[in-house]
Backbone as numpy.savetxt, mean C-alpha at the origin, in Angstrom:
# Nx Ny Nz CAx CAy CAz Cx Cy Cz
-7.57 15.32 7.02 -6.80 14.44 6.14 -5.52 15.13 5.72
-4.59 14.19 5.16 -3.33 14.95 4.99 -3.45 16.01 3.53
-2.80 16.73 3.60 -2.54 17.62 2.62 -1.38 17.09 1.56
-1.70 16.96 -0.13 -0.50 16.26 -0.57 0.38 16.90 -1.41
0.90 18.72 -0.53 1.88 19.16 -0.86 2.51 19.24 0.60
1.93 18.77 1.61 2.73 18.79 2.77 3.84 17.73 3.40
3.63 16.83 2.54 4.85 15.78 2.59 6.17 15.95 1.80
7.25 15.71 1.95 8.13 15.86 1.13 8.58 14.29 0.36
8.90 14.49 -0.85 9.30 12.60 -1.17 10.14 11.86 -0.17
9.97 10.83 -0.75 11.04 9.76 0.10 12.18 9.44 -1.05
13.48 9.56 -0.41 14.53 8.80 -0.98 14.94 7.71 -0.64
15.31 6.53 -1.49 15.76 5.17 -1.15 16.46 5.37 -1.77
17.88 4.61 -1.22 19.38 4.49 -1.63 19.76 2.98 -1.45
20.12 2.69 -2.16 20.81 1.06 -2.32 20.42 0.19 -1.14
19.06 0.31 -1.32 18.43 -0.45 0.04 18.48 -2.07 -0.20
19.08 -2.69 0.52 19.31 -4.05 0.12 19.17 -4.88 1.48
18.94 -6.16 1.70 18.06 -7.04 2.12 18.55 -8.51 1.70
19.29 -8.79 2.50 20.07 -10.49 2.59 19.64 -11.05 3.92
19.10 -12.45 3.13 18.90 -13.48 4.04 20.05 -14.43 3.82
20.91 -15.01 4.74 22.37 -16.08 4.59 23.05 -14.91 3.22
23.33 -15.71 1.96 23.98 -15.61 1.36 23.09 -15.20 0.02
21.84 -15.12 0.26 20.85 -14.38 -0.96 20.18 -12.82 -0.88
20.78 -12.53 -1.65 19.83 -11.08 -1.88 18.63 -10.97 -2.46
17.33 -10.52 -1.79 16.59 -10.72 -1.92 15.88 -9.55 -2.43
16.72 -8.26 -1.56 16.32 -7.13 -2.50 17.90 -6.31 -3.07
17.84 -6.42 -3.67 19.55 -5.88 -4.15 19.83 -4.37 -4.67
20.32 -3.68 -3.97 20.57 -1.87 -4.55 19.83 -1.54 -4.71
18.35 -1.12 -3.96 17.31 -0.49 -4.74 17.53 1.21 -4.12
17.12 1.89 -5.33 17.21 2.86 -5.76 16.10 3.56 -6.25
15.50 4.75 -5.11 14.25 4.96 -6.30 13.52 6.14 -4.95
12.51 6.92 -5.78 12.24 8.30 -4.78 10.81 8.02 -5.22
10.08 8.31 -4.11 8.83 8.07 -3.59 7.82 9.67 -3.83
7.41 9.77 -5.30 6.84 11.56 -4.89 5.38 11.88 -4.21
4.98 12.60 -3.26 3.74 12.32 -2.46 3.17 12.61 -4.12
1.73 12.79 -3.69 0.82 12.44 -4.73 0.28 11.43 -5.67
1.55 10.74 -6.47 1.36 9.68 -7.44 1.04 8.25 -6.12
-0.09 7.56 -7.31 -0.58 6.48 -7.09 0.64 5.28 -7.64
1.74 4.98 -6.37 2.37 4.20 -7.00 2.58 2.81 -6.85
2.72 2.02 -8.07 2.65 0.53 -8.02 3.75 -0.10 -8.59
4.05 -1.14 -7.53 5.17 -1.98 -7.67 4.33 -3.43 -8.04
5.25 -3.44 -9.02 4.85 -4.68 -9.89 6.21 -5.63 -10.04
5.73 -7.09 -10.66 6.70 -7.82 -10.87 6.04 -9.20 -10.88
6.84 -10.27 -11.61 6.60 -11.52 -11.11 6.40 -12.27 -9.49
5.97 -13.52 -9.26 6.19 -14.13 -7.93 7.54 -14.37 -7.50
8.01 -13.78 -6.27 9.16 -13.90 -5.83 10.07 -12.86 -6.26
9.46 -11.61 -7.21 10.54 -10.28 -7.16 11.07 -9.48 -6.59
10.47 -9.87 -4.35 10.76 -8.72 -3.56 9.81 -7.72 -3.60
8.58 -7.89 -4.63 7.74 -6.62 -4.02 7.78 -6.41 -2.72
6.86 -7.53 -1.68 6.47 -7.29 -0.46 7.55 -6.90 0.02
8.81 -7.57 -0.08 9.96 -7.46 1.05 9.95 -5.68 1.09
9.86 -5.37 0.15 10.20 -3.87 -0.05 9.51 -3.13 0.21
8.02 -3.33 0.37 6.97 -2.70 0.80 7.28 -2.79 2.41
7.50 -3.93 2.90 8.11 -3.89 4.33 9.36 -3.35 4.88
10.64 -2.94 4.14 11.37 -2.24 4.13 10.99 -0.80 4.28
10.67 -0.13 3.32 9.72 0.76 3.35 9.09 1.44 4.29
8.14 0.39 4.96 7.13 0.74 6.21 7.97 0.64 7.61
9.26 0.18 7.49 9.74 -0.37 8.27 10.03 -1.47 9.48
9.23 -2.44 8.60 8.62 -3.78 9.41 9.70 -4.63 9.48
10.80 -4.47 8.90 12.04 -5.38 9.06 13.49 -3.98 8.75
14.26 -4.25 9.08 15.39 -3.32 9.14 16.61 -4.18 7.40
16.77 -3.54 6.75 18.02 -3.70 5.53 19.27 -4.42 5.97
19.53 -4.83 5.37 20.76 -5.39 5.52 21.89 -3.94 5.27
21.58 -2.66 4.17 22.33 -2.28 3.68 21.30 -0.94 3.09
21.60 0.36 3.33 21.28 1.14 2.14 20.62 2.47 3.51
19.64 3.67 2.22 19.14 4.22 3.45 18.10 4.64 2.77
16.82 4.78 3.81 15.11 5.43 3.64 14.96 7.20 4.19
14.70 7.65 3.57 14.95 9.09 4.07 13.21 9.70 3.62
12.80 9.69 4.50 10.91 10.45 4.46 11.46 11.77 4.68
10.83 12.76 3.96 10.02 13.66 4.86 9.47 14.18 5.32
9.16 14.69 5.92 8.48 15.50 7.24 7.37 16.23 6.62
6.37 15.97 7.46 5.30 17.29 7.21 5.59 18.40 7.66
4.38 19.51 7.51 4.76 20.99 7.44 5.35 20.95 9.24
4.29 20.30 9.77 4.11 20.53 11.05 4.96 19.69 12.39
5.91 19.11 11.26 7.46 18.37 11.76 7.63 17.26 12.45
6.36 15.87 12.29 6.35 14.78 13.24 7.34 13.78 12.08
7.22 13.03 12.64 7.90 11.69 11.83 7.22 11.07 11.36
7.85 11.06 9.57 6.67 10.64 8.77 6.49 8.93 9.08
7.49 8.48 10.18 6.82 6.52 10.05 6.18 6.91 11.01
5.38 7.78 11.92 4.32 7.57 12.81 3.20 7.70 11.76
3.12 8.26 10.45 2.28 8.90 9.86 1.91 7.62 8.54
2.53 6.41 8.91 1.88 5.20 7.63 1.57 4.47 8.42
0.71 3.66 7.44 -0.52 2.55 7.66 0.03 1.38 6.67
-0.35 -0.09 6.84 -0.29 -0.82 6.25 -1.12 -1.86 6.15
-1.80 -2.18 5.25 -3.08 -2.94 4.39 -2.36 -4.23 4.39
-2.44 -5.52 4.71 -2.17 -6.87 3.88 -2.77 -7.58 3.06
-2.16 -9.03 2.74 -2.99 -9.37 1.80 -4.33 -10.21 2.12
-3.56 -10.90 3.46 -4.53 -11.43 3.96 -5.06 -10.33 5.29
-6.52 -10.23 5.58 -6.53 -9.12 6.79 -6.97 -9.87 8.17
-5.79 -8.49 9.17 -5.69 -9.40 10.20 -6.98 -8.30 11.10
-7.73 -9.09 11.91 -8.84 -8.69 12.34 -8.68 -8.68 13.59
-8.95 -7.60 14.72 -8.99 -7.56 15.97 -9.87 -8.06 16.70
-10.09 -9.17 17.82 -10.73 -10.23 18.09 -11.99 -8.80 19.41
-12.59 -8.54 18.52 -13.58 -7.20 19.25 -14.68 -7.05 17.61
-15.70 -6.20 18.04 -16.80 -5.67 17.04 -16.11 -4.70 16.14
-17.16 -4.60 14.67 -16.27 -4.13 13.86 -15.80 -2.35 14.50
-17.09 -2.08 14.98 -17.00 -0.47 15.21 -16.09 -0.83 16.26
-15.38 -1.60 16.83 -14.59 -1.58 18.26 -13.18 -2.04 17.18
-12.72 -2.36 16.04 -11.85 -2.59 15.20 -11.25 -0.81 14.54
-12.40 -0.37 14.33 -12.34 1.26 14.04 -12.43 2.12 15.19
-12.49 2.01 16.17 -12.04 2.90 17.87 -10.70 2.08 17.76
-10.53 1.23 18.34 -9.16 0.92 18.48 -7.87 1.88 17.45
-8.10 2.16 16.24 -7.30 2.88 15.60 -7.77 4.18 15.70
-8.88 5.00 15.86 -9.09 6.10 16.58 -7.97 6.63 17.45
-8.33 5.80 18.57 -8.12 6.10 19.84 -5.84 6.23 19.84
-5.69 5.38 18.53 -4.28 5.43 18.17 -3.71 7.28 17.79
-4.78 7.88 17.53 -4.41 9.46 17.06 -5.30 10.17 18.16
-5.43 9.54 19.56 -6.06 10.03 20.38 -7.47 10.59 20.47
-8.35 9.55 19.53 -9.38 9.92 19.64 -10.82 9.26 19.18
-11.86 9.79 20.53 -12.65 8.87 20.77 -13.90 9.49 20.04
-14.00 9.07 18.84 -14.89 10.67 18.14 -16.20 9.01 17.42
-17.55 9.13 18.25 -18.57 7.85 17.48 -18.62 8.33 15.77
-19.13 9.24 15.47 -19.41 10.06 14.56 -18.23 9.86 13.13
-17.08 9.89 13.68 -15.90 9.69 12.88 -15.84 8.19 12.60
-16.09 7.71 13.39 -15.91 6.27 13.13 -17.37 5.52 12.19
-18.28 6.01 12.51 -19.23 5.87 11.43 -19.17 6.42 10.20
-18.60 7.84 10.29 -18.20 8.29 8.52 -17.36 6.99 7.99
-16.55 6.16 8.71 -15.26 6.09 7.68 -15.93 4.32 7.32
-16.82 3.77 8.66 -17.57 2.29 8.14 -18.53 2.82 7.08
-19.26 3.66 7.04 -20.09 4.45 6.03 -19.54 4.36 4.41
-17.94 4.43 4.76 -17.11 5.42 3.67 -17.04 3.61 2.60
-17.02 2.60 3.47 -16.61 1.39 3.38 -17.91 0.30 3.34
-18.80 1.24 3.37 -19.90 0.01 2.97 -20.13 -1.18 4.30
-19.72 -0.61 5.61 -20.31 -1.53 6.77 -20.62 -0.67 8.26
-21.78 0.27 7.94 -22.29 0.46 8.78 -23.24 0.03 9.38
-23.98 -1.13 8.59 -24.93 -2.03 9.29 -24.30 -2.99 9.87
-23.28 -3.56 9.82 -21.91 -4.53 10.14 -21.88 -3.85 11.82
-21.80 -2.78 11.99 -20.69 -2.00 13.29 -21.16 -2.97 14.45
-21.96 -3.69 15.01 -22.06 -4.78 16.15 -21.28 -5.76 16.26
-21.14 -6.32 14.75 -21.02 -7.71 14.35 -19.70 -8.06 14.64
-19.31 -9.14 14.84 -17.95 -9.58 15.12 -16.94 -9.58 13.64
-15.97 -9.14 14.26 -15.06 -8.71 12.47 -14.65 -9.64 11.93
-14.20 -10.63 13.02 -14.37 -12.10 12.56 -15.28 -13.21 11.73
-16.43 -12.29 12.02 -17.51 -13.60 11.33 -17.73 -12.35 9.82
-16.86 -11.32 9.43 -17.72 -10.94 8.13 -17.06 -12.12 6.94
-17.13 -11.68 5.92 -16.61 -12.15 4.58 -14.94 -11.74 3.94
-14.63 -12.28 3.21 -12.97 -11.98 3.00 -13.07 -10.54 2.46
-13.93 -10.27 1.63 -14.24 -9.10 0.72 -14.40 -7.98 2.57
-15.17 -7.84 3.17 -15.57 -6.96 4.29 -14.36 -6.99 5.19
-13.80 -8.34 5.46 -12.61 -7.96 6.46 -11.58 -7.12 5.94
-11.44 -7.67 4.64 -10.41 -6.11 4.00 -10.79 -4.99 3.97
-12.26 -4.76 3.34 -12.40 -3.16 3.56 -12.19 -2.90 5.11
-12.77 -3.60 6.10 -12.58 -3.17 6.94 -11.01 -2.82 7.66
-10.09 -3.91 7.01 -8.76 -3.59 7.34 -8.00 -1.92 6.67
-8.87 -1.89 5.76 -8.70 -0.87 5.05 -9.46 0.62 5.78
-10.36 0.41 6.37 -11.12 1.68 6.92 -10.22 1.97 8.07
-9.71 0.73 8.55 -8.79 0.92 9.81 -7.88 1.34 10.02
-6.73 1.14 8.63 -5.99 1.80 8.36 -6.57 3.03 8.15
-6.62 3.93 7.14 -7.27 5.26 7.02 -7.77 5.42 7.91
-8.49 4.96 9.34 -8.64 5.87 10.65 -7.20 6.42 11.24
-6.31 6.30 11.08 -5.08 6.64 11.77 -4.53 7.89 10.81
-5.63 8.16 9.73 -5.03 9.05 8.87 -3.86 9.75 8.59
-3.50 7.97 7.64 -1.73 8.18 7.27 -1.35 8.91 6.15
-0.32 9.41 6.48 0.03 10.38 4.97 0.85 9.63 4.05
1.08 8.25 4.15 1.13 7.25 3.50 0.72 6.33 4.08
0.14 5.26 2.67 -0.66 4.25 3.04 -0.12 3.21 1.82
0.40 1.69 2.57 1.00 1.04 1.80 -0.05 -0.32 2.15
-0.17 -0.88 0.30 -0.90 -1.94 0.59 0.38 -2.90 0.04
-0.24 -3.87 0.69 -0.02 -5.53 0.04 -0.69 -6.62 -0.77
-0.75 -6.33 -1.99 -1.79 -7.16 -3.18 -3.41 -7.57 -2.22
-4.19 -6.28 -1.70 -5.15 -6.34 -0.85 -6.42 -6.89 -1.38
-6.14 -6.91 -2.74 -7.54 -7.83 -3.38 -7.05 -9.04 -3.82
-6.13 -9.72 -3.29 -5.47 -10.73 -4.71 -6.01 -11.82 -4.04
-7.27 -11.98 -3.24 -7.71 -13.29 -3.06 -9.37 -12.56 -3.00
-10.17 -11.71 -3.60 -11.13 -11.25 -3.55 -11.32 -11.26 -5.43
-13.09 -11.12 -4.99 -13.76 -11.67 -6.50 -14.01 -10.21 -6.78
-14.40 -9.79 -8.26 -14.14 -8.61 -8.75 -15.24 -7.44 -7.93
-16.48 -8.26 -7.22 -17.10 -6.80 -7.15 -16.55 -6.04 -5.21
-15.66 -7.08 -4.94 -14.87 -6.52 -3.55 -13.73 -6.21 -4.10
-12.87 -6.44 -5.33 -12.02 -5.70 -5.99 -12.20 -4.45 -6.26
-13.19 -4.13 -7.02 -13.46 -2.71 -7.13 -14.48 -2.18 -6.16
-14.61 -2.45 -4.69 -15.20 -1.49 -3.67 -13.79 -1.15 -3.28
-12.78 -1.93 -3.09 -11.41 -1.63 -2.33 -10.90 -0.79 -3.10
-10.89 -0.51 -4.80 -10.13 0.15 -5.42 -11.19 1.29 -5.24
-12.14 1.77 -4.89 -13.14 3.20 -4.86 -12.34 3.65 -3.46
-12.56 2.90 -2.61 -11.93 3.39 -1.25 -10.54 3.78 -1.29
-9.15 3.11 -2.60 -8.01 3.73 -2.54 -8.15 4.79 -3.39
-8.89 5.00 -4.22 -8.68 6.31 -5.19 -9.44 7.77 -4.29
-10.22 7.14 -3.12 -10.74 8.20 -2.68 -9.72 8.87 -1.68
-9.08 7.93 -1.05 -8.01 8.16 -0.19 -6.62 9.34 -1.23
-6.60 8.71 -1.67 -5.50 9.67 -2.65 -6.11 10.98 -3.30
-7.31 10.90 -3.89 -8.18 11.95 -3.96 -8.00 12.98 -2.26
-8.08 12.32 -1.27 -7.57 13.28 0.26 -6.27 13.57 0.42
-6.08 13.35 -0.45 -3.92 13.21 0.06 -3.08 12.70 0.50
-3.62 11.09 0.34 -2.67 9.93 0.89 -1.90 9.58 0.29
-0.52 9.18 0.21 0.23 8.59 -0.61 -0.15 7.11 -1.00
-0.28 6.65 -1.85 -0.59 4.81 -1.98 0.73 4.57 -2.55
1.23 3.63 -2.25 2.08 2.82 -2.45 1.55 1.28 -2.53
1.51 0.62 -3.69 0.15 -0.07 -3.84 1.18 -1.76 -4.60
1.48 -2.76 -3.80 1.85 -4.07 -4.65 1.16 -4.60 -5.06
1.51 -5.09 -6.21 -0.01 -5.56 -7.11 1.18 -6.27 -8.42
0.12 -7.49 -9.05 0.96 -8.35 -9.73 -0.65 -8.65 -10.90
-1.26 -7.72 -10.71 -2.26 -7.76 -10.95 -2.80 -6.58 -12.85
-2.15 -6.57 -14.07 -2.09 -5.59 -14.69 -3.43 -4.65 -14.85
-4.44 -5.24 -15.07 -5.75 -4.32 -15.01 -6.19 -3.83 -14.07
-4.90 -4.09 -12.57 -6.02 -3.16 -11.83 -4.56 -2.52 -11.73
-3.63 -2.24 -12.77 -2.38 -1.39 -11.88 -2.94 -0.35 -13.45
-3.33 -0.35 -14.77 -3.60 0.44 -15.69 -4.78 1.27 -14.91
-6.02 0.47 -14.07 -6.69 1.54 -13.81 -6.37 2.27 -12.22
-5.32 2.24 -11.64 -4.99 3.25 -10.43 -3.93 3.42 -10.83
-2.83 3.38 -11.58 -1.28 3.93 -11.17 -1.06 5.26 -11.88
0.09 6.03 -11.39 0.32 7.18 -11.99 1.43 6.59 -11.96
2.48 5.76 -11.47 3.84 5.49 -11.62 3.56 3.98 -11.83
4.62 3.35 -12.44 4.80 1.94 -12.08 6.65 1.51 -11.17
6.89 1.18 -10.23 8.40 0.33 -10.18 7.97 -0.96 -10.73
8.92 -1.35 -11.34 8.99 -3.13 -11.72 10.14 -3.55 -11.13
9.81 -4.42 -10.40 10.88 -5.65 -10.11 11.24 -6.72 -10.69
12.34 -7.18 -10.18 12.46 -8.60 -10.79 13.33 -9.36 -10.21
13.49 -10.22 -9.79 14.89 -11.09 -8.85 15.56 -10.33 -7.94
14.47 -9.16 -7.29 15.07 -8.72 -6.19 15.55 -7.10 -6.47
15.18 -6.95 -7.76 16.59 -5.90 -8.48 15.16 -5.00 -9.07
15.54 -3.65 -9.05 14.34 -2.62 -9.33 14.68 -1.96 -10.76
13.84 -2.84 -12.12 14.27 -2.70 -13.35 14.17 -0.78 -14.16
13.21 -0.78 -13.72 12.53 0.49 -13.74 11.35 1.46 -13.04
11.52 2.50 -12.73 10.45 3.48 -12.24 9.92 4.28 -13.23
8.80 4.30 -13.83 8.12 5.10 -15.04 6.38 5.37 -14.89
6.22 6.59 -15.46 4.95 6.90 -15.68 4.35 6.03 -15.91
2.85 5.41 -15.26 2.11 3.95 -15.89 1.99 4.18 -17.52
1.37 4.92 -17.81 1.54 5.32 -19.11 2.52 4.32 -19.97
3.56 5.27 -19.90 4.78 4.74 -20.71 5.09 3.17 -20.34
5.00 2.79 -19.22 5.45 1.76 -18.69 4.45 0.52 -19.63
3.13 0.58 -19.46 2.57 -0.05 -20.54 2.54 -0.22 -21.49
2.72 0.98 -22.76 3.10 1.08 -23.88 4.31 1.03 -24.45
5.27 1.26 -23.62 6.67 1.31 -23.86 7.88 0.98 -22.54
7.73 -0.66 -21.97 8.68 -0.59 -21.01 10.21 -0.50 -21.27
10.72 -0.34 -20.34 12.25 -0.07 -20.91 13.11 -1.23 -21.02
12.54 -2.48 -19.98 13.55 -3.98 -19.85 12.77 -5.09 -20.38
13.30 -5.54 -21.39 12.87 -6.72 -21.56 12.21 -7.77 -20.33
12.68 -7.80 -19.02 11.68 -8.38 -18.44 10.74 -7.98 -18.24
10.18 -6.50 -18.56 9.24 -6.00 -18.11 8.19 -6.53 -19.23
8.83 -6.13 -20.22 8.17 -6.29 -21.38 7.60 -8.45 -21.31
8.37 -9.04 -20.88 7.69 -10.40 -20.76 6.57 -10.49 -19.91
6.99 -9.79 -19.01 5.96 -9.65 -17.87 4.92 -8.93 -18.58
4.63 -8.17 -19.01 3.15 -7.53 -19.40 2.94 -8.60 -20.44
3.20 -9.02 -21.32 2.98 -9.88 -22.31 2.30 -11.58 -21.94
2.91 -11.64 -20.14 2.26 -13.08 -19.31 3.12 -13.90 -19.72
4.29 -13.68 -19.75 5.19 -14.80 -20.44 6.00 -14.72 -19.22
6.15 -15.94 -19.01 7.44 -16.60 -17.61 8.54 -15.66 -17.79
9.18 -15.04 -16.52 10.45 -14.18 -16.37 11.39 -14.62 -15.78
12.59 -15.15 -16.19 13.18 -16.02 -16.14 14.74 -15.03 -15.73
C-alpha cells in the first residue's frame, strides 16, 4: 500500500472549466496535502463533481494548472488514482473476475489478494455471483474494492453513498477510513454533513462554481468563513 509521506501535495492554480459562455468551475485555487481526509462540499450544482473530474483528469480545463507529485520511486502520480462514482459501474463478468480485472491492471494475477480485499468488503461469499445481480449497497463496495485493487495513492470518490441506506453507508465509510488509515489520499464529494463531520480532516466548499474556502473540518463547522457556507450548514437555500 502506498506510504503517506511518499506523495508530495498537489497544486491547483486557477483551474477553470467553461461550457459556451458559463463557468462552471471558475479560478479554483487550492493544494491537495497527502494524508488529510478531504471533502468537498457544497450545494446542488456547485461544481463539486466537475472538479473531482478535473482533478482525476477525466475532462481537460478550459484554463489553469494541476501539478501532482511524484512518489519516492518517480511514476506519475495520474497512473497512481482511482475513481469511485455515484452510481457504480459494474463489469459485465463475476464479482472475483471484477477484482482480477483491476489486479491484473498493476500486473497481477495474485487469487489470495483478491480475496483479502472482497474479504476487506464484506463479499467473499458473493466472488461467483454476477456483479450485476448484487444490491446497490454491494455493487459499490464492490466498485470500491476495485478501485483499491489498483492501489491508488489517491482515491477520489463521487457522493458514493448518496443513494444507499445507512447500514451500506457506514460499511463504505469503514472501507474509506481504512484505506487512509494505509495511505491513500481520499478526496471525498459529499453534500452530505454527518458523514463529512465524521471522515474529514479538511473541508473545500463550493458554491456557483467558485471555491469559497479550504479549512480544517473542525473550524469549518464551528466557524465557516462565507456566509454561504454558513447557509449551507444551517440547510438554508444558497442563493
Amino acid at each position: 500500500m502506498p506510504m503517506p509521506d511518499a506523495l508530495l501535495p498537489a497544486s491547483i492554480s486557477g483551474l477553470t472549466f467553461e461550457v459556451g459562455n458559463r463557468r462552471l468551475v471558475d479560478d479554483a485555487h487550492l493544494e491537495l496535502r497527502p494524508g488529510a481526509i478531504t471533502m468537498i462540499m457544497g450545494p446542488n450544482g456547485a461544481g463539486k463533481s466537475l472538479l473531482l473530474r478535473l482533478l482525476h483528469g477525466l475532462i481537460e480545463p478550459s484554463a489553469g494548472n494541476i501539478e501532482w507529485g511524484m512518489r519516492a520511486r518517480g511514476d506519475d502520480i495520474r497512473q497512481r488514482q482511482a475513481m469511485v462514482f455515484q452510481r457504480p459501474v459494474m463489469l459485465r463478468r463475476s464479482v472475483a473476475a471484477n477484482i482480477d480485472f483491476a489486479l491484473k491492471l498493476r500486473g497481477k494475477t495474485d487469487t489470495e489478494a483478491r480475496d483479502r480485499i472482497l474479504s476487506t468488503v464484506g463479499l467473499q461469499d458473493r466472488a461467483k455471483q454476477p456483479a450485476r445481480l448484487l444490491s446497490g449497497g454491494e455493487q459499490q463496495r464492490l466498485s470500491l474494492a476495485r478501485a483499491l485493487a489498483t492501489e491508488p495513492d489517491v482515491l477520489f470518490l463521487d457522493e458514493p453513498t448518496a443513494h444507499l441506506d445507512p447500514a451500506s453507508t457506514a460499511a463504505i465509510e469503514d472501507v474509506v477510513r481504512e484505506a487512509h488509515r494505509a495511505g491513500t489520499k481520499i478526496v471525498f464529494v459529499s453534500h452530505d454533513i454527518g458523514q463529512a463531520r465524521r471522515l474529514a480532516d479538511e473541508v473545500i466548499f463550493m458554491h456557483g462554481g467558485r471555491i469559497f474556502e479550504q479549512t480544517p473540518a473542525p473550524q469549518f463547522f464551528e466557524k465557516p468563513k462565507s456566509p454561504e457556507a454558513m447557509h449551507f450548514l444551517a440547510g438554508e437555500l444558497v442563493l
